[in-house]
C-alpha positions as CSV (number, residue, x, y, z in Angstrom):
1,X,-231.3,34.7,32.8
2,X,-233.5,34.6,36.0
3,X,-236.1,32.1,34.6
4,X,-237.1,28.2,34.0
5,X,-239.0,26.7,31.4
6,X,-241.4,24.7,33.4
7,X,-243.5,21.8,32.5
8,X,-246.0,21.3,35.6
9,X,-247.3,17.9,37.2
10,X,-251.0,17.9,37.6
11,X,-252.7,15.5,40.2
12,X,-253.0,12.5,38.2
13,X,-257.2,12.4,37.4
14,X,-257.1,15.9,36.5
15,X,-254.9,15.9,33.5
16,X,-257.4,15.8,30.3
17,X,-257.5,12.6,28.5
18,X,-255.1,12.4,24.8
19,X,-256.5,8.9,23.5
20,X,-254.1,6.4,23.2
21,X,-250.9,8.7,23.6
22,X,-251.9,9.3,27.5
23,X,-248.4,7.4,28.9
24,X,-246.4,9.3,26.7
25,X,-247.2,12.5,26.6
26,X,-248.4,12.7,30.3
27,X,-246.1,10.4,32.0
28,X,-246.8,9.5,35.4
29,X,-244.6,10.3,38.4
30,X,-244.2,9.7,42.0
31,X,-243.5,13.0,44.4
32,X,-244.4,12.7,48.1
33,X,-246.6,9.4,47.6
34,X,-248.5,10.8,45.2
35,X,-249.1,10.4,41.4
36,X,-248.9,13.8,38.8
37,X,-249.1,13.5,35.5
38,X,-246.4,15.6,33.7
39,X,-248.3,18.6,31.6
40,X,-245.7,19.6,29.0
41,X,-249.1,21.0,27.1
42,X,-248.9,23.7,29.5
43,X,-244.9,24.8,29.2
44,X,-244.5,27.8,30.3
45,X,-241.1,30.2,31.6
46,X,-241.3,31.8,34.4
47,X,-238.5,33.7,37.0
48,X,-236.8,31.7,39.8
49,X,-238.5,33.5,42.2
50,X,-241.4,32.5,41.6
51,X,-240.5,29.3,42.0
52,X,-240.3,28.0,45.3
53,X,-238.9,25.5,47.0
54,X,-237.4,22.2,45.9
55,X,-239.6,19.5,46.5
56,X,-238.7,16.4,44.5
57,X,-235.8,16.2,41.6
58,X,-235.8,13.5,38.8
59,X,-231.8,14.2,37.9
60,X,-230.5,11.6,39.1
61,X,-233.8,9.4,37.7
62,X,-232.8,8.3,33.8
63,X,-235.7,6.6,33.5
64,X,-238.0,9.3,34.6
65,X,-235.4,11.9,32.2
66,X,-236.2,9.5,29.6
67,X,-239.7,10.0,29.8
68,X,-239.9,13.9,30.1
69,X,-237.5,14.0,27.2
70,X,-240.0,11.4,25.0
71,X,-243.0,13.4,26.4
72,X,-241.4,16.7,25.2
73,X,-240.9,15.4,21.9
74,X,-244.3,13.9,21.2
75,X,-245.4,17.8,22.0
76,X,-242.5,19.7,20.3
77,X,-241.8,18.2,17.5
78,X,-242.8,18.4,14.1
79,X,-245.0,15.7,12.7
């Protein structure tokens, strides 16, 4: 299929505040000198053309896959 699921980085003081689970579910990250905080409360799917082009990867990062992976499950699974 022609689409992503997408998790987007938000400049780092405008992602909302979760208490105490901040680091974890909004994991900081480096791209272009600049900290965004991962989203994953806004996943969303959308098609590859929308979008663009590739500016930073983390594939090659385990730590940083570690932490999308734990921020994903503090959202998605089930208490």
């Amino acid at each position: 299929m022609p689409t992503r699921i997408v998790a987007p980085l938000v400049i780092q003081n405008a992602m909302r505040q979760t208490d105490g689970e901040q680091p974890r579910i909004a994991p900081v990250f480096t791209v272009l000198g600049r900290g965004y905080c991962l989203n994953p409360l806004d996943i969303a799917t959308i098609g590859t053309a929308r979008s663009g082009d590739l500016v930073a990867s983390f594939a090659t990062d385990d730590e940083a896959k570690r932490r999308i992976q734990d921020a994903l499950d503090a959202v998605l699974r089930p208490f």
